[in-house]
PDBQT receptor file of N, H, CA, C and O in Angstrom, charges set to zero:
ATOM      1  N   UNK A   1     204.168 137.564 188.547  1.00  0.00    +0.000 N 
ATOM      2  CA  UNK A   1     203.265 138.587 188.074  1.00  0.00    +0.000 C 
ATOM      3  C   UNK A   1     202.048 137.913 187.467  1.00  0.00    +0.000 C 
ATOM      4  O   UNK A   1     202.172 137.004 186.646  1.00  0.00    +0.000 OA
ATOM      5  N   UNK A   2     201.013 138.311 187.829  1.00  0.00    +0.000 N 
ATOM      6  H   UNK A   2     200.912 139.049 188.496  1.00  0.00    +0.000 HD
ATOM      7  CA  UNK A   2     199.679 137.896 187.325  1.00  0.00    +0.000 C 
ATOM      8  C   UNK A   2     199.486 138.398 185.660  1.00  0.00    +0.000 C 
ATOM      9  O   UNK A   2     198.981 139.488 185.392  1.00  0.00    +0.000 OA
ATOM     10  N   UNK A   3     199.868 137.630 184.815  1.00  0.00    +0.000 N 
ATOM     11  H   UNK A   3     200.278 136.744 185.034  1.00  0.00    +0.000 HD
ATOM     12  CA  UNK A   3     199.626 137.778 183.345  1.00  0.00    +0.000 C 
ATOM     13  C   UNK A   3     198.166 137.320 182.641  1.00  0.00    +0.000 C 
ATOM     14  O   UNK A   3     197.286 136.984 183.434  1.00  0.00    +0.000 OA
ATOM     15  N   UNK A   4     197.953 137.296 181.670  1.00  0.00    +0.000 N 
ATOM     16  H   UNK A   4     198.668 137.569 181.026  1.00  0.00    +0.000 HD
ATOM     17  CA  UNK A   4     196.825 136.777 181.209  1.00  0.00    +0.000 C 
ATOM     18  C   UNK A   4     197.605 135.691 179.984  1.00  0.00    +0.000 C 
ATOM     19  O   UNK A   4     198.603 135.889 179.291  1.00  0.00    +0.000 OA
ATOM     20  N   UNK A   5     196.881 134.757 180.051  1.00  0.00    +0.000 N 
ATOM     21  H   UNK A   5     196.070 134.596 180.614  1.00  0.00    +0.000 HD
ATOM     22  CA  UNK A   5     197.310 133.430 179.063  1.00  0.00    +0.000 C 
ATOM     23  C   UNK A   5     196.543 132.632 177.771  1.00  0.00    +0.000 C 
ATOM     24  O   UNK A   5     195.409 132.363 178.167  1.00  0.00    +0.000 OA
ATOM     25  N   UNK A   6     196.691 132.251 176.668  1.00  0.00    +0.000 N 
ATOM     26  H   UNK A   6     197.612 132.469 176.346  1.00  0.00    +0.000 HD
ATOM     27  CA  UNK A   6     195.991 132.127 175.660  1.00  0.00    +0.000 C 
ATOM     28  C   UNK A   6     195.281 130.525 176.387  1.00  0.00    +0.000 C 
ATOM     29  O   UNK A   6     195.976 129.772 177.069  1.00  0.00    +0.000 OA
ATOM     30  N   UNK A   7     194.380 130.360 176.188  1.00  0.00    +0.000 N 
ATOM     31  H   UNK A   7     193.816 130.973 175.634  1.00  0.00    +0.000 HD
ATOM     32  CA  UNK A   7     193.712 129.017 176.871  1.00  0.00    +0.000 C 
ATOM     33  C   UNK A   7     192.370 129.355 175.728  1.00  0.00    +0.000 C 
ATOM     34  O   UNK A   7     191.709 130.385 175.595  1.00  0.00    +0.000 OA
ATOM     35  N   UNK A   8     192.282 127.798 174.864  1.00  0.00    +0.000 N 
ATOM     36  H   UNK A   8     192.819 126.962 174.972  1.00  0.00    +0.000 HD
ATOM     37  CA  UNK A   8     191.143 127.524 173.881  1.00  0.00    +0.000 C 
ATOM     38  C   UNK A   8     191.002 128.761 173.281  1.00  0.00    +0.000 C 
ATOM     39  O   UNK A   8     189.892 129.262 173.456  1.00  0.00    +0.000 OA
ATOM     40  N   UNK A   9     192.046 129.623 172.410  1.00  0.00    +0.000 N 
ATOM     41  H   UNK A   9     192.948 129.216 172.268  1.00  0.00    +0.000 HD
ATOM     42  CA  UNK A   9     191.700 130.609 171.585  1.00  0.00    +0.000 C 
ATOM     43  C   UNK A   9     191.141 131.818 172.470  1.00  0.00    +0.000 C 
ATOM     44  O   UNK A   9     190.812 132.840 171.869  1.00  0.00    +0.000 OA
ATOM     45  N   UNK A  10     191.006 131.764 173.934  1.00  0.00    +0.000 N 
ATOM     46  H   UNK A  10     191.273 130.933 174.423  1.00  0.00    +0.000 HD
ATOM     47  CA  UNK A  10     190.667 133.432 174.708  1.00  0.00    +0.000 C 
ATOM     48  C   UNK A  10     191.638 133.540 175.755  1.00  0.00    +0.000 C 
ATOM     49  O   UNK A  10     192.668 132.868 175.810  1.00  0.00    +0.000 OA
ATOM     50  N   UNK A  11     191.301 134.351 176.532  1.00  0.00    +0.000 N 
ATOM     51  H   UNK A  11     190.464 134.896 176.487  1.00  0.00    +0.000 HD
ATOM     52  CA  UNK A  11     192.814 134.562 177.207  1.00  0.00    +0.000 C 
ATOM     53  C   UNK A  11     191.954 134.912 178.625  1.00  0.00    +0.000 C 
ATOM     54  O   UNK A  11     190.993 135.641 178.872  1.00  0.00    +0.000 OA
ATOM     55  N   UNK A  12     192.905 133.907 179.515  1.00  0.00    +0.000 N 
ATOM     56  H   UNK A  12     193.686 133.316 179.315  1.00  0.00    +0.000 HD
ATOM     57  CA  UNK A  12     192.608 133.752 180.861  1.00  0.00    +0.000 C 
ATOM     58  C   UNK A  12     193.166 134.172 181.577  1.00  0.00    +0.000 C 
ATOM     59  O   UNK A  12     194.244 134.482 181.070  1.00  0.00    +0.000 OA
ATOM     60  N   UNK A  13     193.110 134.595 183.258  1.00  0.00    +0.000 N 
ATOM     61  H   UNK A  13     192.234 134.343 183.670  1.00  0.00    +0.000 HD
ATOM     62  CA  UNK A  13     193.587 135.463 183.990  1.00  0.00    +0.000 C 
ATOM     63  C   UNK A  13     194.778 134.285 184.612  1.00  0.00    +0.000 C 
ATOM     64  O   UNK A  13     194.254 133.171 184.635  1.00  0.00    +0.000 OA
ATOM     65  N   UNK A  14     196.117 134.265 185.074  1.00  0.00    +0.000 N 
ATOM     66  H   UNK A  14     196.543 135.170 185.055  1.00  0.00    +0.000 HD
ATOM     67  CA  UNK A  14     196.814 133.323 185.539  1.00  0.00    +0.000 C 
ATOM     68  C   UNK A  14     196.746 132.663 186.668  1.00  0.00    +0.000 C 
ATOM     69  O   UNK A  14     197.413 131.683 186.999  1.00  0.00    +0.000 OA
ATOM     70  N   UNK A  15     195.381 133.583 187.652  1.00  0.00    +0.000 N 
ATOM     71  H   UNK A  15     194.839 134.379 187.383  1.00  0.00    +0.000 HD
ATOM     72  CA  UNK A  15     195.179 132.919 188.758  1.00  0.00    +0.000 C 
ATOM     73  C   UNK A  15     194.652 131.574 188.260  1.00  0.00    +0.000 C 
ATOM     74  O   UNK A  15     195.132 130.646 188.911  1.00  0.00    +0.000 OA
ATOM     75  N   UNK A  16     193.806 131.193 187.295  1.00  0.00    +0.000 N 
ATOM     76  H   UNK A  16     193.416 131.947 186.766  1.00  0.00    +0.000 HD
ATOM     77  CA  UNK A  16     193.097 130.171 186.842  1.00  0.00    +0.000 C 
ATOM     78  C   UNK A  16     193.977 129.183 186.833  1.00  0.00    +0.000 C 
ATOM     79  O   UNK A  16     193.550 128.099 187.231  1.00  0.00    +0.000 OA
ATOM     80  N   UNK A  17     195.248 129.250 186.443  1.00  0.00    +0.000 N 
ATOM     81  H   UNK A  17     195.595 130.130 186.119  1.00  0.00    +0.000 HD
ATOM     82  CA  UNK A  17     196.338 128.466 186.803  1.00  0.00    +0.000 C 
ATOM     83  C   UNK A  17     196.987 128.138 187.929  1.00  0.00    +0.000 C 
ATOM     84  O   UNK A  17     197.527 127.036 188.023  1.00  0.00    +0.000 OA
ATOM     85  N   UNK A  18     197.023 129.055 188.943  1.00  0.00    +0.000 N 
ATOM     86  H   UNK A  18     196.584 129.950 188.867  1.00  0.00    +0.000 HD
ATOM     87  CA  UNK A  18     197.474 128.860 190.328  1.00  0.00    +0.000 C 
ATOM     88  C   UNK A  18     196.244 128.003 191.181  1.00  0.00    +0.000 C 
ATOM     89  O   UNK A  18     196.382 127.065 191.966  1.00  0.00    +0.000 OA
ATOM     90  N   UNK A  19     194.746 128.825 190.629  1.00  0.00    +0.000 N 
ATOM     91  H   UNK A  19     194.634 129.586 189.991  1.00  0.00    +0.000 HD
ATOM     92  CA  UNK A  19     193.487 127.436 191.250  1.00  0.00    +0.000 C 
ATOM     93  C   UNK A  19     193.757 126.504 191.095  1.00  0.00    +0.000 C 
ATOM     94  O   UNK A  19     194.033 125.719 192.003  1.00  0.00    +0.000 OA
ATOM     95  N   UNK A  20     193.779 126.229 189.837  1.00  0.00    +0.000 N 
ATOM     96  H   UNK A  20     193.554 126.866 189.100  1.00  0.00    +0.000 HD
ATOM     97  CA  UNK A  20     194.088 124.265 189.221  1.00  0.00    +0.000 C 
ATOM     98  C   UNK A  20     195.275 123.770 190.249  1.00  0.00    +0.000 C 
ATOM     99  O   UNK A  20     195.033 122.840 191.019  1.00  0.00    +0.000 OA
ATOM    100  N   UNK A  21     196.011 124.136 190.246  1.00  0.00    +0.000 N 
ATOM    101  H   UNK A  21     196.208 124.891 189.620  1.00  0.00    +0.000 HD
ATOM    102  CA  UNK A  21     197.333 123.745 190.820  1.00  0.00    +0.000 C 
ATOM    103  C   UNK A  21     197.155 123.744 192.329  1.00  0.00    +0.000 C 
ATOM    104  O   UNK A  21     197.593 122.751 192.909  1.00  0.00    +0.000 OA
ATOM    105  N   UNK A  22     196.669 124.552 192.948  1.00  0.00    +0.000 N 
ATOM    106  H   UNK A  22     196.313 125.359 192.476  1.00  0.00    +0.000 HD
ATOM    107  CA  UNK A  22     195.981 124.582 194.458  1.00  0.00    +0.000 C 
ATOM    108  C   UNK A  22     194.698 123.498 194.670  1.00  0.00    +0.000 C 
ATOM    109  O   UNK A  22     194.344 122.964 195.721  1.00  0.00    +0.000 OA
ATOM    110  N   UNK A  23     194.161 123.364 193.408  1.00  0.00    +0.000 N 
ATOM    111  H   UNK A  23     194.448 123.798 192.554  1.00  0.00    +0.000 HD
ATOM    112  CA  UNK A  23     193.092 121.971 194.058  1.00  0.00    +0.000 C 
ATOM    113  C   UNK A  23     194.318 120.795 193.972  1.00  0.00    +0.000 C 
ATOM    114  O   UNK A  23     194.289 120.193 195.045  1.00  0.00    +0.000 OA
ATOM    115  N   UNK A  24     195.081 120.400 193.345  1.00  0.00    +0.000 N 
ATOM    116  H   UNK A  24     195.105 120.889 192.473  1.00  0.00    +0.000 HD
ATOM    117  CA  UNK A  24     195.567 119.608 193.497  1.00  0.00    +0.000 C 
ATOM    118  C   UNK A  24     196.536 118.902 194.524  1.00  0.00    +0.000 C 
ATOM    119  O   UNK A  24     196.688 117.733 194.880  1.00  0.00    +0.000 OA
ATOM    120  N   UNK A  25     197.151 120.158 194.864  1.00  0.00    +0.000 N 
ATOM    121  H   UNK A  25     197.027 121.108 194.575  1.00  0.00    +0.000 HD
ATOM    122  CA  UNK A  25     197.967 120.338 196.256  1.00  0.00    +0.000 C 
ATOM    123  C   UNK A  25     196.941 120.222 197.758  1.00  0.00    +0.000 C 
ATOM    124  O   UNK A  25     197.290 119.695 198.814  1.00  0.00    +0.000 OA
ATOM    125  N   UNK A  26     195.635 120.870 197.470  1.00  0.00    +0.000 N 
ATOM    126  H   UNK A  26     195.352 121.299 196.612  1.00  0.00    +0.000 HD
ATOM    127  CA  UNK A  26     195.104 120.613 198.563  1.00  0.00    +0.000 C 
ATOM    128  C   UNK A  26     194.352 119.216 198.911  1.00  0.00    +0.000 C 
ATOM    129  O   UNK A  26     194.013 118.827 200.029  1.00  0.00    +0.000 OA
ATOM    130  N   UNK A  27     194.225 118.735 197.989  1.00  0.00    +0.000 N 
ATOM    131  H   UNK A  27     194.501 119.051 197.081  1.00  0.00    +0.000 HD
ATOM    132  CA  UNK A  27     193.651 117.325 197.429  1.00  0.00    +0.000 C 
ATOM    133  C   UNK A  27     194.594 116.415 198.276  1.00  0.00    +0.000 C 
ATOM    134  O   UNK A  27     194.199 115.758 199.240  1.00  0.00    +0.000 OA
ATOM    135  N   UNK A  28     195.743 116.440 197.869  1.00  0.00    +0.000 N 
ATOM    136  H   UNK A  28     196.063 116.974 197.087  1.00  0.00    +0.000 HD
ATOM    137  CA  UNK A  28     196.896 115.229 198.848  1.00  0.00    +0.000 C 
ATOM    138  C   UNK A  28     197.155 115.684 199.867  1.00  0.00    +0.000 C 
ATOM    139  O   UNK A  28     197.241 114.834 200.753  1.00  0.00    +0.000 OA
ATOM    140  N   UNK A  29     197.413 117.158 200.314  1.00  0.00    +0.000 N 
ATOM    141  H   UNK A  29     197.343 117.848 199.594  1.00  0.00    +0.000 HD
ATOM    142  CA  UNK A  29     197.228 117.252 201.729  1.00  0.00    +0.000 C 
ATOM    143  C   UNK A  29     196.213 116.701 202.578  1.00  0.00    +0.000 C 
ATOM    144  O   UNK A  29     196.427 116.020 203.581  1.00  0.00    +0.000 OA
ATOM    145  N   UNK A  30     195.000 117.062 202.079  1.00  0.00    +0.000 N 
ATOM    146  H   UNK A  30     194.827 117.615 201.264  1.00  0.00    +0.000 HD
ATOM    147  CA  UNK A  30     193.735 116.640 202.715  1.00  0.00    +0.000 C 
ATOM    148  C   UNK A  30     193.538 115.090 203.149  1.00  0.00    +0.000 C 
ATOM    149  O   UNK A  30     193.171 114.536 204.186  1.00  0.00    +0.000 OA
ATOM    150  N   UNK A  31     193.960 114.647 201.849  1.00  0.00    +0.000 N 
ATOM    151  H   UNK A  31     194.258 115.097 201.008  1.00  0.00    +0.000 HD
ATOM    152  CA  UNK A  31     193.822 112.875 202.166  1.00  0.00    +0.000 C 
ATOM    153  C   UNK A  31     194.962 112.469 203.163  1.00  0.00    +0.000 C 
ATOM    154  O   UNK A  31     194.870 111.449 203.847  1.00  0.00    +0.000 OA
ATOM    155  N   UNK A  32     196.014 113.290 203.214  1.00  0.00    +0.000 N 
ATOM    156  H   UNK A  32     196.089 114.118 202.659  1.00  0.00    +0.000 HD
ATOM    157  CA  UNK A  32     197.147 112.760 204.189  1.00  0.00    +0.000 C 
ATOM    158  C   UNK A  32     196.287 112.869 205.785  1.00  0.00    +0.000 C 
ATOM    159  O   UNK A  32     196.132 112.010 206.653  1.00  0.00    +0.000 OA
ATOM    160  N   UNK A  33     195.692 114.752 205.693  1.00  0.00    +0.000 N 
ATOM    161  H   UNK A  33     195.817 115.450 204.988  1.00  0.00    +0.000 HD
ATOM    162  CA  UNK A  33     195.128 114.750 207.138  1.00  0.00    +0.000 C 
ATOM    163  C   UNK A  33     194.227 113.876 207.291  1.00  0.00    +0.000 C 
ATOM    164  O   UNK A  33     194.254 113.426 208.437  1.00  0.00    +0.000 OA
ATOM    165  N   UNK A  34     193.168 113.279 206.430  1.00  0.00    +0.000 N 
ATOM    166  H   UNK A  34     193.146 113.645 205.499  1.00  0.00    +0.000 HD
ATOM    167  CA  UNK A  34     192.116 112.379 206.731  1.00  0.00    +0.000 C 
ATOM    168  C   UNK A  34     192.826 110.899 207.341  1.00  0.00    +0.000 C 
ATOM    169  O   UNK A  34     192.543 110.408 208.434  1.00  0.00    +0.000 OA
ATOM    170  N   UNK A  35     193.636 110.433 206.528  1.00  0.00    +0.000 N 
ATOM    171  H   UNK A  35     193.866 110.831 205.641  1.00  0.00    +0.000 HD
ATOM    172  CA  UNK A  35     194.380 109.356 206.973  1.00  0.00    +0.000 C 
ATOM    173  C   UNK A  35     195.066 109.463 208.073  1.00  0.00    +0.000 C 
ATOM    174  O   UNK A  35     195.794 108.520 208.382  1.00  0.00    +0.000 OA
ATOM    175  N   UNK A  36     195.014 110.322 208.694  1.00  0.00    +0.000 N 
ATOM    176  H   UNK A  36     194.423 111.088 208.443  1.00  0.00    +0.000 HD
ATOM    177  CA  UNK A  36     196.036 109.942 210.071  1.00  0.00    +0.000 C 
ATOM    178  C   UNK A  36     194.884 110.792 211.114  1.00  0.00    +0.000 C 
ATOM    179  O   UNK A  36     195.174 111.114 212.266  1.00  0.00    +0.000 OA
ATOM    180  N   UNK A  37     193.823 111.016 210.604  1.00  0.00    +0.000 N 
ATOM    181  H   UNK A  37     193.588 110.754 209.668  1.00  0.00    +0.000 HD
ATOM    182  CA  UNK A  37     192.306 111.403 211.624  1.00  0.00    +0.000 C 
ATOM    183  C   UNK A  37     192.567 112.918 212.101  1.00  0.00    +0.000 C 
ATOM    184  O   UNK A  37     191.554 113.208 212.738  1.00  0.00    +0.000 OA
ATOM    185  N   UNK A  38     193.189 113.711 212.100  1.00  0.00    +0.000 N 
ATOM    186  H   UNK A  38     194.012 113.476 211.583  1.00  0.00    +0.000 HD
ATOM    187  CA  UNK A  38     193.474 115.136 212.231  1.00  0.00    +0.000 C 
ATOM    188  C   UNK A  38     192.056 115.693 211.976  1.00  0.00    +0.000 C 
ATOM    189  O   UNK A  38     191.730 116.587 212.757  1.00  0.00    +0.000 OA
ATOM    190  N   UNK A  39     191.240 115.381 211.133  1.00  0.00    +0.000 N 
ATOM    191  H   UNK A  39     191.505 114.655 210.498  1.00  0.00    +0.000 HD
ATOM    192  CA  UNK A  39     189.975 116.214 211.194  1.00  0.00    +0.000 C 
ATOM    193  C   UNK A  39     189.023 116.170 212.166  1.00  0.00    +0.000 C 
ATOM    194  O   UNK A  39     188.086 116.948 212.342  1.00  0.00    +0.000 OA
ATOM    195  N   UNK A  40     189.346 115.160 212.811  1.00  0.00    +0.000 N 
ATOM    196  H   UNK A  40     190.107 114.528 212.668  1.00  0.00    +0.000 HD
ATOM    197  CA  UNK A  40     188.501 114.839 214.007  1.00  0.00    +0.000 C 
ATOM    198  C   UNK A  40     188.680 115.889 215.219  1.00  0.00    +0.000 C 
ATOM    199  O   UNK A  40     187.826 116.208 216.047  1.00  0.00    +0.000 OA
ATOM    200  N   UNK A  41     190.119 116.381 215.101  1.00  0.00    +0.000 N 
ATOM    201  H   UNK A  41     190.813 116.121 214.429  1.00  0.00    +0.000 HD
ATOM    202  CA  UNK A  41     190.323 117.530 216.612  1.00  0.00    +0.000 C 
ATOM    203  C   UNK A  41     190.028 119.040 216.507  1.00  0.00    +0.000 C 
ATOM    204  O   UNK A  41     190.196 119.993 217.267  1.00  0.00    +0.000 OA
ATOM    205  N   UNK A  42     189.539 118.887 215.304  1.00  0.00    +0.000 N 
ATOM    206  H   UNK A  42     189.403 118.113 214.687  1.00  0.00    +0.000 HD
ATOM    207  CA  UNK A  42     188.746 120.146 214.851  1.00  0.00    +0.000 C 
ATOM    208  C   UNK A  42     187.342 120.456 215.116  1.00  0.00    +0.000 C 
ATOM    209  O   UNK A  42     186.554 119.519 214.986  1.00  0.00    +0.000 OA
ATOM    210  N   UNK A  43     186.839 121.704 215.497  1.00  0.00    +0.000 N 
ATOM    211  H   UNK A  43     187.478 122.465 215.602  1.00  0.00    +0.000 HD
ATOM    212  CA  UNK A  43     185.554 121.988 215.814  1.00  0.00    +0.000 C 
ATOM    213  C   UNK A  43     184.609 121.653 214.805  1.00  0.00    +0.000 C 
ATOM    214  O   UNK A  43     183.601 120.950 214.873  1.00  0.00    +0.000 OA
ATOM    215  N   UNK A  44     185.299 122.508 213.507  1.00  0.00    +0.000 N 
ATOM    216  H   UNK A  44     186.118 123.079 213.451  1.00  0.00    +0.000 HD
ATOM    217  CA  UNK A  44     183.977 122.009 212.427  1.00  0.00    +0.000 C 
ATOM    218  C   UNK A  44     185.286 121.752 210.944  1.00  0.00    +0.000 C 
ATOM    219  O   UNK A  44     186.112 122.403 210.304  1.00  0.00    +0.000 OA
ATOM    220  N   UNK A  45     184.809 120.575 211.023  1.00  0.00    +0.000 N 
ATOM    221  H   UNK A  45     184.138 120.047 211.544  1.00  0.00    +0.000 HD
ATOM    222  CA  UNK A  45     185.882 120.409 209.732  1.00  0.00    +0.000 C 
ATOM    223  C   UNK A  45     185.952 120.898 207.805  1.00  0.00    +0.000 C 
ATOM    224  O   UNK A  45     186.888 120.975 207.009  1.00  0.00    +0.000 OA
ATOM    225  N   UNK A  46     184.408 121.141 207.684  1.00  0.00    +0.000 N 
ATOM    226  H   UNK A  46     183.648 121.078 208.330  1.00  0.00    +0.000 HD
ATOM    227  CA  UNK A  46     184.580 121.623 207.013  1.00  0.00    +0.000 C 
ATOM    228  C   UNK A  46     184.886 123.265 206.724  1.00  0.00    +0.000 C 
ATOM    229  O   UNK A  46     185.196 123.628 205.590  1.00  0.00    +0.000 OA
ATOM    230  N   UNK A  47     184.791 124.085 207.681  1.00  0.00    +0.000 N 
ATOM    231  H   UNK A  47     184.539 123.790 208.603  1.00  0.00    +0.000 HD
ATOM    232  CA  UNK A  47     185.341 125.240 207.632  1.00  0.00    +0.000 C 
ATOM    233  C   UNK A  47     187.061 125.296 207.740  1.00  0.00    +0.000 C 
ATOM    234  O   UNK A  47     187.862 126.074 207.222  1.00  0.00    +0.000 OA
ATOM    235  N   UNK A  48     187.220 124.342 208.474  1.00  0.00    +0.000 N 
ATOM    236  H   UNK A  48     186.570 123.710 208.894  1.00  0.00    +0.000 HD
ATOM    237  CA  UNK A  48     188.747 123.785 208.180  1.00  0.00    +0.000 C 
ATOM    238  C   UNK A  48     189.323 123.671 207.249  1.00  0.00    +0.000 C 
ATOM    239  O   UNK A  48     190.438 124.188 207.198  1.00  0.00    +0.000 OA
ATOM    240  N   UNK A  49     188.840 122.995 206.198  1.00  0.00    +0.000 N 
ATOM    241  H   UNK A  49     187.933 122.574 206.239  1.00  0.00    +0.000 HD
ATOM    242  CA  UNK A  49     189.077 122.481 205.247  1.00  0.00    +0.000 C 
ATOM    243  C   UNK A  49     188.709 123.961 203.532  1.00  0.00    +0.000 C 
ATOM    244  O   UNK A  49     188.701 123.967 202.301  1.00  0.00    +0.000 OA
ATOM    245  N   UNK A  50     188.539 124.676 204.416  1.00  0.00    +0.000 N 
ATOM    246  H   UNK A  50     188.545 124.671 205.416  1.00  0.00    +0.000 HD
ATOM    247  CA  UNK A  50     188.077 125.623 203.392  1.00  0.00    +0.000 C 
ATOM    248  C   UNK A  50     189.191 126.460 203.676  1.00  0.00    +0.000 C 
ATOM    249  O   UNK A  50     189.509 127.219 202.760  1.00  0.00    +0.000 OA
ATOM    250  N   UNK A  51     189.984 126.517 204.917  1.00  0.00    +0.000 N 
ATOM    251  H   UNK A  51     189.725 125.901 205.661  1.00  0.00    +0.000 HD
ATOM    252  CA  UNK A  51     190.773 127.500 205.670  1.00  0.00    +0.000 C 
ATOM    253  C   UNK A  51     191.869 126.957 204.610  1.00  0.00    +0.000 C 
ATOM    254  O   UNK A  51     192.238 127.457 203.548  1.00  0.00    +0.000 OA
ATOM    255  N   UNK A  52     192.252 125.803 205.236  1.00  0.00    +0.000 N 
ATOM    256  H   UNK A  52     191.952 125.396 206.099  1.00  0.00    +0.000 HD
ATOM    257  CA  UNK A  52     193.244 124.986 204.370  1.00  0.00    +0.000 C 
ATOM    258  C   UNK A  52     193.042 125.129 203.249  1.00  0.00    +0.000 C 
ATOM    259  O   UNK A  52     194.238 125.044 202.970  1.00  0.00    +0.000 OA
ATOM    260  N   UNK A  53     192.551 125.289 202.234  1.00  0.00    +0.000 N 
ATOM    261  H   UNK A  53     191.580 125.358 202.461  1.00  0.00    +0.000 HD
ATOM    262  CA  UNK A  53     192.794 125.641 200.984  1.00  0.00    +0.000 C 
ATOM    263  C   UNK A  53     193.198 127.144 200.486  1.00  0.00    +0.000 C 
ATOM    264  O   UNK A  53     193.949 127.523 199.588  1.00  0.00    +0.000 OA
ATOM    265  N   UNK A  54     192.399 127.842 201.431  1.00  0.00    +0.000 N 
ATOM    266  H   UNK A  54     191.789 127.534 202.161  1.00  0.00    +0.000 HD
ATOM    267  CA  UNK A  54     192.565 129.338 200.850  1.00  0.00    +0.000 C 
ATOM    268  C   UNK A  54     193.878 129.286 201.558  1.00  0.00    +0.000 C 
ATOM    269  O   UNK A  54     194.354 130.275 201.002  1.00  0.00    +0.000 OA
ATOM    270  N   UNK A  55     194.926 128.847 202.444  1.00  0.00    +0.000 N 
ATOM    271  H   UNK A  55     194.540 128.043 202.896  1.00  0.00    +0.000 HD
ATOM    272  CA  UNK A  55     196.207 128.593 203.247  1.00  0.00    +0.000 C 
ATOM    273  C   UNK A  55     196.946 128.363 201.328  1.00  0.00    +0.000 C 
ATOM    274  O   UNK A  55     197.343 129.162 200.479  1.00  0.00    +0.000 OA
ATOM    275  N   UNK A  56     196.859 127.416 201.364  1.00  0.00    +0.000 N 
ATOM    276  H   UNK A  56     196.537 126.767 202.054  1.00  0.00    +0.000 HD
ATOM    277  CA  UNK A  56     197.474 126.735 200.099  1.00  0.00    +0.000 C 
ATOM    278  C   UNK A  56     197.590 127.724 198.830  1.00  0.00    +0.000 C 
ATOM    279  O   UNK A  56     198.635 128.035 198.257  1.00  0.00    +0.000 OA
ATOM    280  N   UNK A  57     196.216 128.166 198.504  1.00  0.00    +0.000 N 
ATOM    281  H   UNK A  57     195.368 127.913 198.969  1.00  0.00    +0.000 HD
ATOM    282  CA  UNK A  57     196.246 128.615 197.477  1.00  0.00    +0.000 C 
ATOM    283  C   UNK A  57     196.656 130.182 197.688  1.00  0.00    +0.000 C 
ATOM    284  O   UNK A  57     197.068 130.646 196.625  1.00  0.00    +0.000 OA
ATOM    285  N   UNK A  58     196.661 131.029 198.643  1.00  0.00    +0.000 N 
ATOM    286  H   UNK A  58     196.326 130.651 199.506  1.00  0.00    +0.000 HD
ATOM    287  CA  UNK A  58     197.002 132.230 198.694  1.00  0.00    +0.000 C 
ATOM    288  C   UNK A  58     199.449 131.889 198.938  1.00  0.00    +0.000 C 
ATOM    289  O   UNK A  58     200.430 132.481 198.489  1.00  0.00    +0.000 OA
ATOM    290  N   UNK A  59     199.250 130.679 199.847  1.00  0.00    +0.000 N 
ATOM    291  H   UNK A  59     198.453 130.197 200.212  1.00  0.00    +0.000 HD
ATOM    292  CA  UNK A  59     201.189 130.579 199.379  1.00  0.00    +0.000 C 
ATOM    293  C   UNK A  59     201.580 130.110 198.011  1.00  0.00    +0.000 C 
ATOM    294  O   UNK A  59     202.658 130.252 197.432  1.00  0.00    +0.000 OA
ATOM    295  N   UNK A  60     200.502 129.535 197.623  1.00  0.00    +0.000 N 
ATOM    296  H   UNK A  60     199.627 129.420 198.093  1.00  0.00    +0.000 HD
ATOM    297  CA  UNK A  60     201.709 129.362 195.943  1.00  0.00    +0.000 C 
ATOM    298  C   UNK A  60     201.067 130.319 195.327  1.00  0.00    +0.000 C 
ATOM    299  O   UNK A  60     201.134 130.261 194.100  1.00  0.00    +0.000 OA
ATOM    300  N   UNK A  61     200.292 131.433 195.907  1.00  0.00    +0.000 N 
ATOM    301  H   UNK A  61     200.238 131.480 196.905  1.00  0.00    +0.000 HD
ATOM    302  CA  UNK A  61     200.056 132.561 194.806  1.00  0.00    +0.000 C 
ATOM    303  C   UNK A  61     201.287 133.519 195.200  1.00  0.00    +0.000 C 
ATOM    304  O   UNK A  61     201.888 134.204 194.372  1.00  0.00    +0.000 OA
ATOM    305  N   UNK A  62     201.604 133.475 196.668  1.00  0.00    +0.000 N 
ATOM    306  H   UNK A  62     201.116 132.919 197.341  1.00  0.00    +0.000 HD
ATOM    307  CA  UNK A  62     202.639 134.280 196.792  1.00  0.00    +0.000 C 
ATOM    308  C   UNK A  62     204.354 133.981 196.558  1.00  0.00    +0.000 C 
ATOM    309  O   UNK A  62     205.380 134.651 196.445  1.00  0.00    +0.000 OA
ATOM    310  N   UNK A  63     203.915 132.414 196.564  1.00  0.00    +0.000 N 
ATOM    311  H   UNK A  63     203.081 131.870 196.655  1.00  0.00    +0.000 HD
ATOM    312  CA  UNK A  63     205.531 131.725 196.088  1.00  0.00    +0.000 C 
ATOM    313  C   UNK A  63     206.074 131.806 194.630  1.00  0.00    +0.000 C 
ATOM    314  O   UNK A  63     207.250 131.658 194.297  1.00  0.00    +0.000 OA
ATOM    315  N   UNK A  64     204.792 132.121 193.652  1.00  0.00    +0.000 N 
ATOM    316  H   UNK A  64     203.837 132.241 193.923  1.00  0.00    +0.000 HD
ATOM    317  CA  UNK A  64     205.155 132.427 192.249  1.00  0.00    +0.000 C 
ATOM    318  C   UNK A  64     205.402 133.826 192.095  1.00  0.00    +0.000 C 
ATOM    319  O   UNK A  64     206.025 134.034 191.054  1.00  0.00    +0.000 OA
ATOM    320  N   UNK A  65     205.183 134.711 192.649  1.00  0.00    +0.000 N 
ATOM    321  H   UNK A  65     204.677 134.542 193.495  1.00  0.00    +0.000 HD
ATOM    322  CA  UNK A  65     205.586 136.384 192.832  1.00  0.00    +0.000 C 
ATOM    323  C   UNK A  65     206.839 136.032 192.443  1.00  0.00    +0.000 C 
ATOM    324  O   UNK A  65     207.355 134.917 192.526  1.00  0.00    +0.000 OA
ATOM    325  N   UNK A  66     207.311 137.058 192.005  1.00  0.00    +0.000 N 
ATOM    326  H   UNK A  66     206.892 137.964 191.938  1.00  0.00    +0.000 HD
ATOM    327  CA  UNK A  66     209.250 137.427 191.536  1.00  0.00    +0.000 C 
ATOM    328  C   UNK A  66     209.462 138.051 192.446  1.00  0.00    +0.000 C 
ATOM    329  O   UNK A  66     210.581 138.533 192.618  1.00  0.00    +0.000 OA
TER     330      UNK A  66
C-alpha cells in the first residue's frame, strides 16, 4: 500500500522510496547489459533504456503490493 513516510521532519509519498530503490536496481542491470554489448541490437538505446527502467520500477512497485 502506498503510505506516506516521515523523511527530514515532512512526510513523503512511498513511491519516493520505490524510485530510490529502482535507480539502483536499474543501475546493475544496465551495466550487466552494457558489459555483454546487448545495447548495441537495439534500434535506439536510449529509449531502451528508459523502457527498462519504467519495466523495473513499475515490478517492484507491483511486487511490494500485499
Amino acid at each position: 500500500m502506498l503510505i506516506e513516510i516521515p523523511l527530514f521532519g515532512g512526510l513523503a509519498p512511498s513511491i519516493l522510496v520505490y524510485f530510490a530503490f529502482s535507480i539502483g536496481l536499474f543501475i546493475a542491470v544496465d551495466r550487466l547489459i552494457s558489459e555483454l554489448g546487448l545495447w548495441s541490437l537495439v534500434w535506439h538505446p536510449p529509449l531502451a533504456r528508459f523502457g527498462l527502467f519504467l519495466c523495473v520500477f513499475s515490478a517492484l512497485v507491483v511486487a511490494m503490493r500485499p
